[in-house]
C-alpha positions as CSV (number, residue, x, y, z in Angstrom):
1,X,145.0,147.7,217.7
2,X,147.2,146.2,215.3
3,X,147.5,142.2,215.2
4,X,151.0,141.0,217.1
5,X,152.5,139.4,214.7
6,X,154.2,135.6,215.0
7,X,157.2,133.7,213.0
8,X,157.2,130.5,213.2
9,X,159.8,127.9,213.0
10,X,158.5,124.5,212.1
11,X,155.3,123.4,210.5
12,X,155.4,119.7,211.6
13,X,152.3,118.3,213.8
14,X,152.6,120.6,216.1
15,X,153.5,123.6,214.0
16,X,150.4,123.3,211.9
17,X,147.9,122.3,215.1
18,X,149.0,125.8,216.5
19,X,148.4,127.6,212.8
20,X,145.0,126.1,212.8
21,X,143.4,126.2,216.2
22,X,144.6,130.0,216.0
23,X,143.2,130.6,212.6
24,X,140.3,128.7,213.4
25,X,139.5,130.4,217.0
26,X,140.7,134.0,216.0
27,X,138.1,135.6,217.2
28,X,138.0,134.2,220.5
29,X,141.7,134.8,221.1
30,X,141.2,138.1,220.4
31,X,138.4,138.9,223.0
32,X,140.9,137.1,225.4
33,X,143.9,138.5,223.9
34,X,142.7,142.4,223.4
35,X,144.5,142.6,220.7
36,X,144.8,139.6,217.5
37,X,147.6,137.3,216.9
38,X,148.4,136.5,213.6
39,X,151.3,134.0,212.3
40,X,153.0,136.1,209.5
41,X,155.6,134.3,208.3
42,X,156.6,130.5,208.3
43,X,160.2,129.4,208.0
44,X,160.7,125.3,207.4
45,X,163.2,123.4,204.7
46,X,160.0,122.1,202.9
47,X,158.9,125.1,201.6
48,X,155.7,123.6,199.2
49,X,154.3,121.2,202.2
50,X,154.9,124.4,204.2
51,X,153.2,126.7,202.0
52,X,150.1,124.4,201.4
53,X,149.4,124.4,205.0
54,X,149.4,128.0,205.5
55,X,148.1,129.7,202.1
56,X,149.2,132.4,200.3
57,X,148.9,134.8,202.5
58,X,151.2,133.8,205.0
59,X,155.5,134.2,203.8
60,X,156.8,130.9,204.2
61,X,160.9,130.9,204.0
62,X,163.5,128.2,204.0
63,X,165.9,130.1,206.7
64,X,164.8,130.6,210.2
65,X,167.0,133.5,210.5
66,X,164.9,135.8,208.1
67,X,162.2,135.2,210.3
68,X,164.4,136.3,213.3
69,X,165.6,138.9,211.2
70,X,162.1,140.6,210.4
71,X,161.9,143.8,212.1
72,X,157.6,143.0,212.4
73,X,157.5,139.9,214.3
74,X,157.3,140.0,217.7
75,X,157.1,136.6,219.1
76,X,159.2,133.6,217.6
77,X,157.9,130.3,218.0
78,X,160.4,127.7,217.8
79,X,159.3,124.1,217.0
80,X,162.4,122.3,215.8
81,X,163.3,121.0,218.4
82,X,166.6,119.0,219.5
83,X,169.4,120.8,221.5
84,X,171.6,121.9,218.4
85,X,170.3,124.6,216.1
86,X,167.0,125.5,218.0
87,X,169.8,126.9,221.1
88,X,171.6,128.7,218.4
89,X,167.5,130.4,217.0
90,X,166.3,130.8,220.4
91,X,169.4,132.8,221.6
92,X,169.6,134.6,218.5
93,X,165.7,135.5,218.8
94,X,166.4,136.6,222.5
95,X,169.1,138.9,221.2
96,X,167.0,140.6,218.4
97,X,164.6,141.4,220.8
98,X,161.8,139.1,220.4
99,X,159.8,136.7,222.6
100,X,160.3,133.1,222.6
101,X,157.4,130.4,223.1
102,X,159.0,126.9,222.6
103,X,157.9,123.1,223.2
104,X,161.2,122.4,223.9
105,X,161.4,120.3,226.6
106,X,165.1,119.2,225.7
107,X,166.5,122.6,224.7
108,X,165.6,123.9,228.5
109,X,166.1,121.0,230.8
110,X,169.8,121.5,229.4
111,X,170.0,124.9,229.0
112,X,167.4,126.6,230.4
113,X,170.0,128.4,233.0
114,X,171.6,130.3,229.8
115,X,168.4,131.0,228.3
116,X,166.5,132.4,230.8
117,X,169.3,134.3,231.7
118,X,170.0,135.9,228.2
119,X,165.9,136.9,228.0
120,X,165.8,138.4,231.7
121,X,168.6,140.7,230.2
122,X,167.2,141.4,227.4
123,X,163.7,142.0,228.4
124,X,162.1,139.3,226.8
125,X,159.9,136.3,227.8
126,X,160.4,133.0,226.8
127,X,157.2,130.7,227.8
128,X,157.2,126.8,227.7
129,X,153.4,125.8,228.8
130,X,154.1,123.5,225.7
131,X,157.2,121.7,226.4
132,X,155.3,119.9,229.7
133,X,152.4,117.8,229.4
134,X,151.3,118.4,226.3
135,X,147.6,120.4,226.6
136,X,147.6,119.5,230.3
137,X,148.0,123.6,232.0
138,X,150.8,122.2,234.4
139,X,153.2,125.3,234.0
140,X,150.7,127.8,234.4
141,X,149.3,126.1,238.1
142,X,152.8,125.0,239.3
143,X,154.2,129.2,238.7
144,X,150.9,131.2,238.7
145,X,148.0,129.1,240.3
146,X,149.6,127.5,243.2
147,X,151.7,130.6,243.5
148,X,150.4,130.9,247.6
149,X,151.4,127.0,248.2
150,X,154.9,126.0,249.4
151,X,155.4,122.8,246.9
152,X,156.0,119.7,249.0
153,X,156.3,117.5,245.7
154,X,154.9,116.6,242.4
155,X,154.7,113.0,241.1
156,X,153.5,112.8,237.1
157,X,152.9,110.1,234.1
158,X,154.3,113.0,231.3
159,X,155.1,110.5,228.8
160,X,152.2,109.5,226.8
161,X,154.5,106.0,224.9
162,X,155.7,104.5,228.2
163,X,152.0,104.8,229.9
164,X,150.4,103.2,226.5
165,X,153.0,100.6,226.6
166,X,152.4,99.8,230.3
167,X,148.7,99.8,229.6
168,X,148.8,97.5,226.9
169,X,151.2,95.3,229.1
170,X,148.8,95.0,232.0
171,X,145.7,94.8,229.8
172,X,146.7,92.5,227.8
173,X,149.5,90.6,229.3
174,X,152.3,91.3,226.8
175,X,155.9,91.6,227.0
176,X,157.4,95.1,227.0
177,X,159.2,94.3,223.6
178,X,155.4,93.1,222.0
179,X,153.8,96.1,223.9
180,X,156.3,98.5,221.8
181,X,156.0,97.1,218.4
182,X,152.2,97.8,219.2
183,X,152.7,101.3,220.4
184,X,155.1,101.7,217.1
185,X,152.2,100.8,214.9
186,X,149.8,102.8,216.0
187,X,152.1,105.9,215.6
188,X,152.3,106.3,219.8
189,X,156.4,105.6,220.0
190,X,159.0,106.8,217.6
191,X,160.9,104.5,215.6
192,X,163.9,104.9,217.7
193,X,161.9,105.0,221.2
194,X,165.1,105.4,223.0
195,X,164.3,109.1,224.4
196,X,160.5,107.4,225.7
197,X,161.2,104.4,227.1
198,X,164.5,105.0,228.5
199,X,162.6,107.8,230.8
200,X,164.9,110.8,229.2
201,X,161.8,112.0,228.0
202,X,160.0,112.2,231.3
203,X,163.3,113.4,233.1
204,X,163.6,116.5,231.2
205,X,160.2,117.5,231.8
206,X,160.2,116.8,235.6
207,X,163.5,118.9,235.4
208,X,161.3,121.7,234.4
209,X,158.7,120.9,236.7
210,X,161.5,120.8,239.9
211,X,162.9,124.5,239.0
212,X,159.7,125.9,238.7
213,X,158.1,124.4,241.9
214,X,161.0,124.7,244.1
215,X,163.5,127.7,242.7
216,X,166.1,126.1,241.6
217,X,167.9,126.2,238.3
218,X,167.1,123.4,236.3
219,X,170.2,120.8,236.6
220,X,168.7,117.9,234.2
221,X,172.1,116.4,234.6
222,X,171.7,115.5,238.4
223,X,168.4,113.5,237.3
224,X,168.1,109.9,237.6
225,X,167.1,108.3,235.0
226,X,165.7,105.3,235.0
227,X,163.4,103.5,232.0
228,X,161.1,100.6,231.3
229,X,162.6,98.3,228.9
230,X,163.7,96.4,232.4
231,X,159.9,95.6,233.2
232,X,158.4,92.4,232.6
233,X,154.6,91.2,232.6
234,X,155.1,88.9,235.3
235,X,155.7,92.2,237.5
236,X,152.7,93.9,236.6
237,X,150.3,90.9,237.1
238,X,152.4,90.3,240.6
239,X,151.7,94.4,241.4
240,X,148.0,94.1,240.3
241,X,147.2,91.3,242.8
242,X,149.4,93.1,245.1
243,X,147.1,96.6,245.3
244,X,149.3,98.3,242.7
245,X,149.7,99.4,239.2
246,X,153.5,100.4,237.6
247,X,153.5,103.6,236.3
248,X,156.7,105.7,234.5
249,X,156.5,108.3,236.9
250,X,158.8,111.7,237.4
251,X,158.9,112.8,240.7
252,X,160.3,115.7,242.5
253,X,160.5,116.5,246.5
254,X,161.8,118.8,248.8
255,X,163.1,117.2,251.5
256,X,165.2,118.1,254.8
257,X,168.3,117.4,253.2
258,X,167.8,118.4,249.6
259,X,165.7,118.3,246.3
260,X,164.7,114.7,244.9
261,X,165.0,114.6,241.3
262,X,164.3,111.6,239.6
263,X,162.3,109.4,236.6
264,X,161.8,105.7,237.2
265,X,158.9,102.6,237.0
266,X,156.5,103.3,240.5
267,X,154.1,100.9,242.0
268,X,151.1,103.0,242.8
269,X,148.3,101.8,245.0
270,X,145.1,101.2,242.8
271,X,142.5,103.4,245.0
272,X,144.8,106.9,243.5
273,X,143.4,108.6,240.6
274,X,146.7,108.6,238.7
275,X,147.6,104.5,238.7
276,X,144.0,104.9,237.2
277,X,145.5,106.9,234.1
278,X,145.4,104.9,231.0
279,X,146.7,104.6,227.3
280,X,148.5,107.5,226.1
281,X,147.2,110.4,228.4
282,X,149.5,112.3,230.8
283,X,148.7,113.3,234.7
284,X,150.3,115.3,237.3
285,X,150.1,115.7,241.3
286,X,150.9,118.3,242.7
287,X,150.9,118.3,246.4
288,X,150.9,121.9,247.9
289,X,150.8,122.7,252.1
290,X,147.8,125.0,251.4
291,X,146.2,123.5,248.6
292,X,146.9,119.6,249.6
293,X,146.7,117.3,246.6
294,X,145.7,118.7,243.4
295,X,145.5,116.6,240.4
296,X,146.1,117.4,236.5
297,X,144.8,115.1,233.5
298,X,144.8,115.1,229.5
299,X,146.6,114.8,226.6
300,X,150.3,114.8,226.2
301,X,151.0,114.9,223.0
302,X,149.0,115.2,219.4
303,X,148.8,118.2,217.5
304,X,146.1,120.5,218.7
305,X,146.2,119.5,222.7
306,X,150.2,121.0,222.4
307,X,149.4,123.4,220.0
308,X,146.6,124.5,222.6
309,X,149.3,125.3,225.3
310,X,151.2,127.3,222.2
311,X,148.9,129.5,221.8
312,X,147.9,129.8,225.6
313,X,151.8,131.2,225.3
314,X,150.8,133.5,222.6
315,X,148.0,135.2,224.6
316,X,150.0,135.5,227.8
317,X,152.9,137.2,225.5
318,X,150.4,139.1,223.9
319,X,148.5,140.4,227.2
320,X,151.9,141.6,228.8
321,X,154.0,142.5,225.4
322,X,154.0,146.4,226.8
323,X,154.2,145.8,230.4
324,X,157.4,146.6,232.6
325,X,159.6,143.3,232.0
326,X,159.9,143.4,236.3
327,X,156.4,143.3,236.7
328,X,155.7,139.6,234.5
329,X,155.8,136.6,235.9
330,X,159.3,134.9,236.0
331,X,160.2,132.3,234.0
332,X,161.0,130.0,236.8
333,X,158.2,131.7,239.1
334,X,160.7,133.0,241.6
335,X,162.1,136.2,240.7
336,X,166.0,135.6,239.5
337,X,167.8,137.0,242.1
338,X,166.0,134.4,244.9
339,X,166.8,131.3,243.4
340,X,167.5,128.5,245.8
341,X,171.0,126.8,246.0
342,X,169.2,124.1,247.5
343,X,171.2,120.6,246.2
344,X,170.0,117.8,244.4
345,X,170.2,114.6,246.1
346,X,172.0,111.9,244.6
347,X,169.7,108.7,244.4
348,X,171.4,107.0,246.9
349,X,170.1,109.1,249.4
350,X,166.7,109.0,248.4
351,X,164.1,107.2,251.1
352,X,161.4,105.4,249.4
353,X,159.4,102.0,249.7
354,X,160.3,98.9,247.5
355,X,159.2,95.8,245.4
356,X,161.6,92.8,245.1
357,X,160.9,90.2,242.8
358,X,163.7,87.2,243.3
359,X,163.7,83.6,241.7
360,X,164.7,81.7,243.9
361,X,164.9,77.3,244.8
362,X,162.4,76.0,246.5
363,X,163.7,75.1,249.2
364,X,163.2,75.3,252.9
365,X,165.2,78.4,254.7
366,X,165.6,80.5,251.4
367,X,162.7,82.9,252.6
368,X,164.3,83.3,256.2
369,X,167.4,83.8,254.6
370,X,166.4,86.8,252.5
371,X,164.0,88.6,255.6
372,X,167.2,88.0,257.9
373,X,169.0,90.2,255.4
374,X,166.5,92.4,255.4
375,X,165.8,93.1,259.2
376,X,170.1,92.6,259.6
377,X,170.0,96.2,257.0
378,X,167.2,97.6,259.5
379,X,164.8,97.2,256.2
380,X,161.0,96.4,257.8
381,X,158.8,94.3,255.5
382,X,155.3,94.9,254.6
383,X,154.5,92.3,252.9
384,X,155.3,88.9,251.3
385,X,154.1,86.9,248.4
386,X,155.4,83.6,247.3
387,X,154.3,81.8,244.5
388,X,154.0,77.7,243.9
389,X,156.6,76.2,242.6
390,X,156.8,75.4,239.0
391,X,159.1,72.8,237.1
392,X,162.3,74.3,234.9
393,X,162.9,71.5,232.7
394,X,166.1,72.7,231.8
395,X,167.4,72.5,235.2
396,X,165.5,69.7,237.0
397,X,165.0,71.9,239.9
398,X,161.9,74.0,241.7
399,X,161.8,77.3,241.8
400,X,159.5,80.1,242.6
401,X,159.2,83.4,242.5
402,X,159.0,85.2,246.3
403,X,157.6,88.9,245.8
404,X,158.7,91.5,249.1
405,X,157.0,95.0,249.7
406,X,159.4,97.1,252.3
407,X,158.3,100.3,254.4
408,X,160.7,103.2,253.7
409,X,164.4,103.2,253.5
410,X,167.5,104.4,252.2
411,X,168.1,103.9,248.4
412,X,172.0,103.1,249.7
413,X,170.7,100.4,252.2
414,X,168.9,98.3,249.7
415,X,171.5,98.7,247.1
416,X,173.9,96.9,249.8
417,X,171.4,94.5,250.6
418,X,170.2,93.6,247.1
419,X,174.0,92.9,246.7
420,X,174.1,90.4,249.4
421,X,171.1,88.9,248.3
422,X,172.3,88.3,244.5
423,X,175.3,86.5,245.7
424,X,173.5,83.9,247.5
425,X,173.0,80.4,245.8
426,X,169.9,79.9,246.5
427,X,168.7,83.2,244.3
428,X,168.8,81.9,240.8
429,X,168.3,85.1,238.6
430,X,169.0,89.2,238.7
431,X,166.7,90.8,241.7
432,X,163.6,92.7,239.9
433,X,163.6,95.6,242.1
434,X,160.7,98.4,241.5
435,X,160.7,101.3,243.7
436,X,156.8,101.9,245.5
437,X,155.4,105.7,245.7
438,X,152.1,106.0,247.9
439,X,151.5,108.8,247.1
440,X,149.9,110.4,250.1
């Protein structure tokens, strides 16, 4: 059978990790495949780097339309990336017929909706293994391999930059801003890190994550977002001796009243797998009412462990290129026309467990004070750490640190309560407040 043939857009790090590993494991793609997959024709603005990487057999082009354009390919991988011209490619590849594979994390947590849309018209699939995780197989188990489970939630570290920087914070005891510059030099954080450590990153994967595990459209602008540049190390040494790591995790949940959607630092009990995650790697729980908790590790990012979920795409395509379009798995795992209209909660309304970190005088009464405001908001404690007194020079005055775990309670609650806290005099600095996830 003749080779299915491939275009595609981009040769950066991941570009070039897919035109390897495929070259490189042809024939074992092929036994899987039935048929081989062969990338034809190479469109990038660089077109010498471009056409050393693939050789001369391959057509490399400086217009991503001509690949679009060629009547012989029949699966468009798009590798750009951004929200800008990669929408304008992917619809235009939809519309020509072709299938889509994409690491586009961005491009469908914002417009998914449209795109999915456009391809269930047309007949085409567009796949995204890539665009979650990195090599980790999380799209495949959340819409094929879990398929019999009703999802309860899924909790993940899917930013590789914030979990190195956290590690190296906690290992080694550094500031979040020395933590970066480190992460920076070892090439795990761009030069403008804004997309990692502000958690926008994470949110639009855990967007994607949300719509396939629960039906619902993807609505990355209903996420909270939430980053780390907030964190400092005194918070994860105070954590550590508390049981608990901090993690930048996503988290999704269907609850009675709604779908929680949101991205923000965790403390994570020690004894689960995940706080145990290190470095740059990625994991993801997925809690299912058959399966229970299942658990997904690797890496990321990199070159070949994305490019591995590319191809994964390719084969998939590949496999069900002639079937009927009704009969292939949906994009979103539940067929169009039984989406949920189920509503995303506003963060307010989320219930979750907390960590308070306030400076406060050393005085006697200040620690009443707080747990009166506390137990006056119907917020139960679970525990409470204060540290010894240390000297400010500055001032002339003790202070300490007093460290509160809560059980579970409204997000709206502790908001009002923090805010009756941070006007009283004997708190003598902004209320470090980290939201707890057990996890069970």
């Amino acid at each position: 059978m003749k080779p299915i043939q491939v275009g595609l857009l981009g040769i950066g790090t991941v570009g070039s990790g897919t035109f390897n590993v495929l070259r490189r494991n042809q024939a074992e793609i092929m036994r899987r495949a039935g048929r081989g997959i062969e990338i034809t024709m190479v469109a990038d603005l660089d077109l010498a780097r471009a056409q050393s990487l693939v050789g001369p057999e391959v057509k490399v082009v400086n217009d991503a339309r001509l690949v679009i354009a060629n009547p012989d390919i029949d699966i468009v991988i798009e590798l750009i990336g951004g929200y800008g011209i990669a929408k304008s490619l992917v619809l235009e590849a939809i519309a020509a017929g072709k299938h889509v594979v994409t690491a586009n994390k961005a491009l469908l947590a914002v417009h998914g909706t449209e795109i999915f849309a456009a391809a269930q018209a047309k007949g085409v699939m567009v796949a995204f293994e890539a665009a979650v995780a990195g090599g980790i197989p999380i799209i495949k188990a959340l819409r094929e391999g879990l398929t019999a489970n009703s999802i309860q939630w899924v909790a993940g570290i899917i930013n590789g930059t914030t979990n190195f920087i956290l590690s190296e914070m906690r290992d080694k005891g550094l500031d979040f801003s020395v933590a970066l510059k480190e992460a920076q030099r070892l090439g795990y954080a761009e030069t403008d890190p804004t997309f990692d450590i502000e958690g926008v990153d994470a949110a639009h994967k855990v967007t994607l994550m949300s719509a396939i595990a629960f039906g619902i459209p993807v609505q990355f602008d209903k996420a909270y977002v939430e980053g780390i540049t907030q964190l400092g190390a005194v918070d994860i040494k105070y954590a550590e001796q508390l049981g608990y790591r901090i993690k930048l995790l996503g988290v999704t949940k269907r609850t009675g009243k709604g779908i929680e959607l949101r991205v923000h630092p965790s403390l994570v009990p020690t004894q689960r797998l995940i706080a145990n995650v290190e470095g740059a790697m990625n994991a993801v729980m997925v809690q299912g009412d058959a399966v229970g908790t299942t658990l997904y590790y690797g890496k990321g990012a990199g070159s070949e462990p994305t490019a591995s979920a590319v191809i994964a795409d390719l084969v998939d395509i590949t496999r069900l290129h002639t079937a009927d379009p009704l009969n292939r798995v949906p994009h979103l795992a539940f067929q169009p026309n039984s989406m949920s209209d189920l509503n995303v909660m506003p963060m307010s309304e989320i219930v979750t467990s907390y960590y308070l970190r306030l400076r406060v005088a050393d005085e006697a009464g200040v620690l009443a004070q707080l747990t009166g405001l506390l137990a006056g908001a119907g917020i139960s404690i679970d525990a409470v750490l204060q540290r010894e007194a240390d000297q400010v020079s500055q001032a002339g005055d003790n202070q300490t640190d007093v460290i509160i775990l809560t059980h579970d309670i409204r997000e709206g609650t502790m908001n009002e309560v923090l805010t009756q806290m941070q006007t009283l005099p004997t708190v003598l600095a902004p209320i470090t407040r980290i939201r707890k996830e057990e996890l069970n």
